[in-house]
GUVOFI-816947 format. One record per residue (C-alpha): y, z, x; residue in three letters. Coordinates in pm, whole numbers, plus 50000, padded with zeros to 5 digits. Layout:
YZXALA...
//
This chain:
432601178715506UNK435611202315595UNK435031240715741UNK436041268315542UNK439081272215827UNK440391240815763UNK439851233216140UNK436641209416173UNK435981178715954UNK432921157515993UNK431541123715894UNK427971120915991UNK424791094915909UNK421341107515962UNK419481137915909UNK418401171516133UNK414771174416074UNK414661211316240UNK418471225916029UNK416271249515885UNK415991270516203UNK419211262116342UNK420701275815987UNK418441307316034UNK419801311216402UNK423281306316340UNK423401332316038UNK421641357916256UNK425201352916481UNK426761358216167UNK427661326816011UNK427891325315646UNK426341293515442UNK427891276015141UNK425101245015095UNK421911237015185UNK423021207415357UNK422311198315722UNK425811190215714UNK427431219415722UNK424341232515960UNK425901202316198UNK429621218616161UNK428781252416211UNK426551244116498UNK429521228216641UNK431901256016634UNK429221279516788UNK427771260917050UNK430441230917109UNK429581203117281UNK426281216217397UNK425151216016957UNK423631182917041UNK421301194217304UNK419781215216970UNK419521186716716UNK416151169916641UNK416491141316389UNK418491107816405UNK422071108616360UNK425311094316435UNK428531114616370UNK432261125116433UNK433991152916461UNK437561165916428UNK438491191916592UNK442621201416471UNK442581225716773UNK443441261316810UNK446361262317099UNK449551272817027UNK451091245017187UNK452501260717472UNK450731237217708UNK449931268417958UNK446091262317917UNK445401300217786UNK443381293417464UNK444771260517407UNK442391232417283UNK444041203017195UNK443281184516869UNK439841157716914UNK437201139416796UNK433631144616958UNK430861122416866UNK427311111916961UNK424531092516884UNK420981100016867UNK418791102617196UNK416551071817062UNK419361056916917UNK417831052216544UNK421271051216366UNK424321029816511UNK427841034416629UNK429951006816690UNK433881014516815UNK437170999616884UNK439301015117168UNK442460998917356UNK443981029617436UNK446261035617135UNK443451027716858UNK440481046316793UNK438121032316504UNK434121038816402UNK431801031116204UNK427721024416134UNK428430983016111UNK430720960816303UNK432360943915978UNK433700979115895UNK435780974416224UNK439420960016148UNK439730949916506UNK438720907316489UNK438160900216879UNK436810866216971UNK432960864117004UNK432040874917363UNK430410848117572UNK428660878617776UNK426870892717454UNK425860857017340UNK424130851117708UNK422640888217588UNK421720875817251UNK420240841617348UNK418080859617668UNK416510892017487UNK416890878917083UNK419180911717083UNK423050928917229UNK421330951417421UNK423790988917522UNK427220991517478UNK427640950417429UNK428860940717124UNK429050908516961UNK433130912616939UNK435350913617216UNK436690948017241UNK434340964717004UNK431340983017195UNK428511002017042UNK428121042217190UNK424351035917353UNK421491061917266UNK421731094317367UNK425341093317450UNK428191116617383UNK431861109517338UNK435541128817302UNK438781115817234UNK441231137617327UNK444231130417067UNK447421144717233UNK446791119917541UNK444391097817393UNK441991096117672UNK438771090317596UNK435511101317794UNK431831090117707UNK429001105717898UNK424931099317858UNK423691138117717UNK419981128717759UNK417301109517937UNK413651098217934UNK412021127518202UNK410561118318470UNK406701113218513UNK405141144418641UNK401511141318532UNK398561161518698UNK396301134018877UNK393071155318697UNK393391156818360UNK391371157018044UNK392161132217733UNK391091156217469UNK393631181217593UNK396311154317580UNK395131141617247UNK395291181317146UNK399201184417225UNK400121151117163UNK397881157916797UNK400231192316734UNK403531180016869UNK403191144816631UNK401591168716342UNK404811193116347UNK406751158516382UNK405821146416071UNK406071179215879UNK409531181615932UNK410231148015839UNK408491154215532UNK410891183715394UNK412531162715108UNK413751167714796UNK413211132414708UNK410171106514621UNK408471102014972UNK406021077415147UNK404581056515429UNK404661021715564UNK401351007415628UNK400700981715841UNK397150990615931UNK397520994516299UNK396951024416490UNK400291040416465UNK401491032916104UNK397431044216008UNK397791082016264UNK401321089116041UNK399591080015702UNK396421101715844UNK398521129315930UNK400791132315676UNK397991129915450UNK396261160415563UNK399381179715521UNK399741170115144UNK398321185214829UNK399031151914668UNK398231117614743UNK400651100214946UNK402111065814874UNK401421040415123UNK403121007015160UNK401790970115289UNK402600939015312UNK400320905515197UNK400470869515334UNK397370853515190UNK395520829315395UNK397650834615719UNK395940847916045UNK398730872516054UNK397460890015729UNK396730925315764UNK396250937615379UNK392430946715462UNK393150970615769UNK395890988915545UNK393590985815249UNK390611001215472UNK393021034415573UNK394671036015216UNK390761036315084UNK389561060515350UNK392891085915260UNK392461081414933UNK396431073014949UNK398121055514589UNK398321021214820UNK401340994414709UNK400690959914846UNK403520930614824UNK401870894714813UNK403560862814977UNK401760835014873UNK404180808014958UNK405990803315362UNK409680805015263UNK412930817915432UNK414790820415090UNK414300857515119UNK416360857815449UNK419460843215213UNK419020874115019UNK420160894715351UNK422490875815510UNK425050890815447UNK424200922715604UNK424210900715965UNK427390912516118UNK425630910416485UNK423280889616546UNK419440900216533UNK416790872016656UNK413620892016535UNK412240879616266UNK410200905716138UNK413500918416024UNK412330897215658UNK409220910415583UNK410770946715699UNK413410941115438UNK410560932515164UNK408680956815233UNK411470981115235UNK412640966714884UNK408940973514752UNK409081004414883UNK412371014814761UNK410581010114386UNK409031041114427UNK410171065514676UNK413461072414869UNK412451078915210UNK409591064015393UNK407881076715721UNK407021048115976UNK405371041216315UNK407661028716520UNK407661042916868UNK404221048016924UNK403691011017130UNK406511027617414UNK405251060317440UNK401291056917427UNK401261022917586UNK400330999517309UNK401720962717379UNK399590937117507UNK402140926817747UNK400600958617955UNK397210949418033UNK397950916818066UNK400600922018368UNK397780947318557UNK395520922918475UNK397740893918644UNK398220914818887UNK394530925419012UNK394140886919034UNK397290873919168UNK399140903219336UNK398160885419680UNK400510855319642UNK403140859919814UNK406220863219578UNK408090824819637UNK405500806819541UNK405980824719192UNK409800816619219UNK408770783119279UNK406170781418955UNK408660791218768UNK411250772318876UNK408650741318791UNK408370753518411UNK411870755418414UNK411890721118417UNK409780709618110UNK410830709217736UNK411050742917578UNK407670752517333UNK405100732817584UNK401920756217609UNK401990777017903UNK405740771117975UNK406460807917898UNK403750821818079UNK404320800718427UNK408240810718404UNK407730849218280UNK405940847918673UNK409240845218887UNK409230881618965UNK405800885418992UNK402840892818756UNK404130931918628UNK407630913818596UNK406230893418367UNK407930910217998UNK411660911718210UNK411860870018329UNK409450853417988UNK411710854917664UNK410410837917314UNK414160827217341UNK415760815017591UNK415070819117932UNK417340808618243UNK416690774118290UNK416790770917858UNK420290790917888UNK421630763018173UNK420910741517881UNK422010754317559UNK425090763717693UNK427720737817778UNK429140735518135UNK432150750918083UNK430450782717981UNK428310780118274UNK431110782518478UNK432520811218294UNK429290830618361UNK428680822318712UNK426630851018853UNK425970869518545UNK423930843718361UNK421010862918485UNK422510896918365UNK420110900718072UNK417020900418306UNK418950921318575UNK419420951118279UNK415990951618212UNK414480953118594UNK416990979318627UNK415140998318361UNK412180983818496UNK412421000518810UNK412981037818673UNK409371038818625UNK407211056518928UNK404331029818881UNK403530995518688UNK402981005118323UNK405961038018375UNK408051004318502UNK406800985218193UNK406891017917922UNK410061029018040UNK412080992818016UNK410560988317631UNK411781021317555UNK415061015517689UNK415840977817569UNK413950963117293UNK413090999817103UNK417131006117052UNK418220976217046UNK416150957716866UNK413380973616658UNK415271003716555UNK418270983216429UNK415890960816238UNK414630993316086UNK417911007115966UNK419380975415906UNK416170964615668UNK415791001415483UNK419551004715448UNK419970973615270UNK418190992614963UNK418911025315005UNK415961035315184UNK415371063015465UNK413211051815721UNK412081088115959UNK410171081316251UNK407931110316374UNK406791091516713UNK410681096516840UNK410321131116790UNK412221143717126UNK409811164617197UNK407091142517168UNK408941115517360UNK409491141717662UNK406091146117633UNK404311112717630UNK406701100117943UNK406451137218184UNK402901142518106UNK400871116518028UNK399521099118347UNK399721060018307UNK395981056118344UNK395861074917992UNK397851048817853UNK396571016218028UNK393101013418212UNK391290981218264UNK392170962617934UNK391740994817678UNK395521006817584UNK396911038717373UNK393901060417502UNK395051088417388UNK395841080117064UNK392161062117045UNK391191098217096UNK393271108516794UNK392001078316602UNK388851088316585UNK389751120816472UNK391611114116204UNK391041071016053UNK387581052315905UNK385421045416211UNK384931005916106UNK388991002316165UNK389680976916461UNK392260999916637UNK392930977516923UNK394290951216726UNK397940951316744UNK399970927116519UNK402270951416274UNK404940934616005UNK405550896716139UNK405530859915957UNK403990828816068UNK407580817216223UNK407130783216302UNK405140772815969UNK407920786215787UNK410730766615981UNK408540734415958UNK407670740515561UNK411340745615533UNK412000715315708UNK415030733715907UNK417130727615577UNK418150763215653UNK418830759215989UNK421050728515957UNK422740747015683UNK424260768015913UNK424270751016243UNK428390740416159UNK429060777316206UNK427360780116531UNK429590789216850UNK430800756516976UNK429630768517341UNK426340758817223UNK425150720517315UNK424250705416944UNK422230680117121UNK419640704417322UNK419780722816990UNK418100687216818UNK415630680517093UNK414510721317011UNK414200709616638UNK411970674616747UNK410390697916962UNK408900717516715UNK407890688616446UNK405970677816764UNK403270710716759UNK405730730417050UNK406390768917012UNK410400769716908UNK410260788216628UNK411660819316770UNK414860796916958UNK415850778516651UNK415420810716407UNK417920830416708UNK420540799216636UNK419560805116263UNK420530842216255UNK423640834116509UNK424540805116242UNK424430836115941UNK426650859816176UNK429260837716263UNK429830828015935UNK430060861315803UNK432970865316085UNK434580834615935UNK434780854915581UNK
//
């Protein structure tokens, strides 16, 4: 969209949930309106505030600026602004921004394909890749492309072509009351995610909600619910007969909302549907639940246009199993002196990959509450010294234990153990990982995916004032939306379950056979040793956990073969 002047053009992906009042407020300072459009709410918001217009916007977004300038060129500094692009992501980082910069280029864009720029793949985002399952920040699978992190800013100033990039916003730090009562946290964190999902449900188009029947998915299908005169479409996904079917928990909400429930069967393990989507892998992506997100998503997209989901929730109320499990670690083993867990771990490192208890004995190097930063599904440090051939080994040197270094430095942000633990999840795997599933899934069929639990406001909320024994006591998580849940869902719904959209993994590599797999192992980086990649495939025909590993090399296999296109 171009201003009326001539002077600002902008490109922009997302949507401002709260342009309504900004529109209202920026006409009472005398700004005339020619659409309806958040767009042009974005533009004007720029010209009267500036920079500062992002500090304003609620909603996810990713967009550029131009600024042509207004100087007259005289270079004396008195009203001169010289011609620029400004751009920023959104503070959760729900829609993406990958660049190019060397100094004399400038390019952008919402997927790294779109980027003319064909750098060599970087050996530091594959160490990334193989540790987490994801690129985690500014890495980007390319050499010389980078992605703008969440809640990041950026100008490029065009006459000198010097470009600065500065972090706008940040998670607030914990300043709970020691004494305080869970109803009156349910009651603002019950308003704040009710005026959440209100705004995300201003649409002109078809709307609805994806299902999963856990706790979070079920509180945005309660609320937005309540704040229909219609019945609301809700969303699920089947797998008949697997442990990981959760059709009767979203069956049990949709029933108790009296919601106009859609539910997608798969009868038979395949990972044909992940052909259907490979070509959308331009960077690599090793979670898996990116295939049912994508069916579900396609289901969805039958019927409505956007779709409300409940991602976020986990980070902000304290809902992963990983939590109780570290305190609980820790009541029983926080007396061992820390080497001995170095040493434990060092000891798993030494057996095959996918033996039972493996993980859990190396995930212990740090300690019990470091557990979720040193155990990876993927590949850990000792599985890295193996996958990757000497040579590369070399190359890395110190920074083969980067990955796990990023994460204890978000780790340690946090004031106590589940803060730590909250505050690394909402930082790493949330961006990086889920959210780009999301969009990546949903955008594939022209879907909107909103996501009322990374409401700002909320999020500022849930981290400054809820204490972490309101999130995690004893082995009970998400108290205080247990508090909510039995405000608003069926009493006879398990609510401390937590599963959400996955697949049975390793049954569907084994059914498959790894035809898939070998498929695309040719197109694999040659870095990677072919022969620790076969003992990983034995592995798991013997009964050992490598499902996630060899589906990582599977998706790494896809993306590297796109590049070769």
């Amino acid at each position: 969209m171009v201003s009326e002047d001539g002077r600002y053009v902008i490109v922009f992906n997302g949507e401002i949930y709260n342009f309504r009042e900004l529109r209202d407020e920026l006409q009472q300072q005398g700004f005339q309106f020619h659409s309806g459009s958040d767009t042009e709410v974005m533009l004007l918001a720029y010209r009267a505030w500036g920079e500062s217009c992002i500090n304003r916007f609620n909603g996810m977004f990713a967009f550029v600026i131009y600024d042509a300038g207004d100087g007259d060129g005289d270079g004396d500094g008195d009203g001169d602004a010289a011609p620029s692009l400004f751009f920023a992501r959104d503070r959760a980082g729900k829609k993406p921004f990958y660049y190019f910069y060397d100094g004399s280029d400038f390019e952008f864009a919402s997927e790294l394909k779109a980027i003319s720029h064909k750098g060599e793949v970087s050996l530091t985002a594959l160490n990334y890749y193989l540790a987490l399952g994801y690129i985690p920040g500014d890495q980007c699978f390319m050499e010389g492309v980078k992605k703008l992190p969440p809640a990041h800013a950026g100008r490029l100033d065009l006459d000198t072509f010097s470009l600065n990039i500065w972090r706008y916003w940040q998670l607030p730090e914990n300043q709970s009351e020691a004494e305080v009562n869970g109803e009156a946290l349910a009651d603002e964190a019950q308003a704040l995610l009710t005026d959440a999902v209100a705004l995300r449900m201003v649409s002109d188009v078809p709307l609805g909600v994806l299902l999963s029947g856990g706790l979070d998915s079920s509180l945005i299908a309660a609320i937005a619910s309540s704040q229909s005169v219609t019945p609301i479409k809700t969303f699920t996904l089947s797998l008949p007969g697997s442990k990981l079917d959760e059709a009767s928990y979203a069956q049990c909400v949709a029933d108790h909302l009296a919601t106009e429930h859609h539910v997608l069967e798969l009868t038979t393990p395949s990972l044909d549907d992940l052909e259907a989507i490979a070509h959308l892998i331009d960077e690599p992506l090793a979670d898996s639940s990116l295939i049912p997100s994508y069916l579900i998503s396609k289901l969805t997209r039958e019927h409505v246009t956007v779709v409300l989901g409940g991602d976020g929730g986990d980070e902000l109320f304290g809902g992963y199993s990983d939590y109780p499990l570290a305190l609980a670690t820790q009541q029983k083993l926080g007396w061992v002196p820390r080497v001995f867990f170095r040493w434990a771990a060092h000891l798993a490192g030494l057996l095959p990959a996918g033996i039972k208890g493996r993980n859990r004995l190396a995930s212990l190097r740090g300690g019990p509450l470091e557990q979720q930063i040193w155990g990876s599904p993927y590949f850990d440090v000792a599985l890295r010294k193996r996958i990757f051939n000497a040579g590369q080994l070399r190359q890395l040197g110190d920074q083969l234990d980067a990955p796990e270094r990023l994460l204890l430095n978000l780790f340690n942000t946090g004031k106590d153990a589940v803060d730590c633990m909250t505050r690394s999840h909402f930082g790493s795997i949330l961006p990086d990982d889920f959210l780009v599933k999301v969009d990546r899934a949903s955008m594939a069929v022209s879907l909107e995916a909103r996501t009322p639990f990374l409401d700002y406001r909320l999020v500022e909320f849930a981290f400054s004032k809820i204490p972490s024994i309101w999130k995690v006591h004893g082995g009970e998580t998400r108290r205080v939306e247990q508090i909510l849940a039995r405000r608003f869902l069926p009493p006879q719904l398990d609510t401390r379950r937590k599963q959400g959209f996955s697949i049975p993994l390793d049954d569907w590599l084994r059914a498959d056979n790894c035809r898939l797999l070998r498929n695309y192992l040719p197109h694999i980086p040659d870095c990677i040793d072919r022969d620790e990649v076969e003992r990983l495939i034995a592995g798991l025909f013997r009964g050992r956990a490598n499902g996630a590993r060899l589906y990582a090399l599977l998706i790494l296999g896809i993306a590297m073969k796109n590049r070769e296109q």
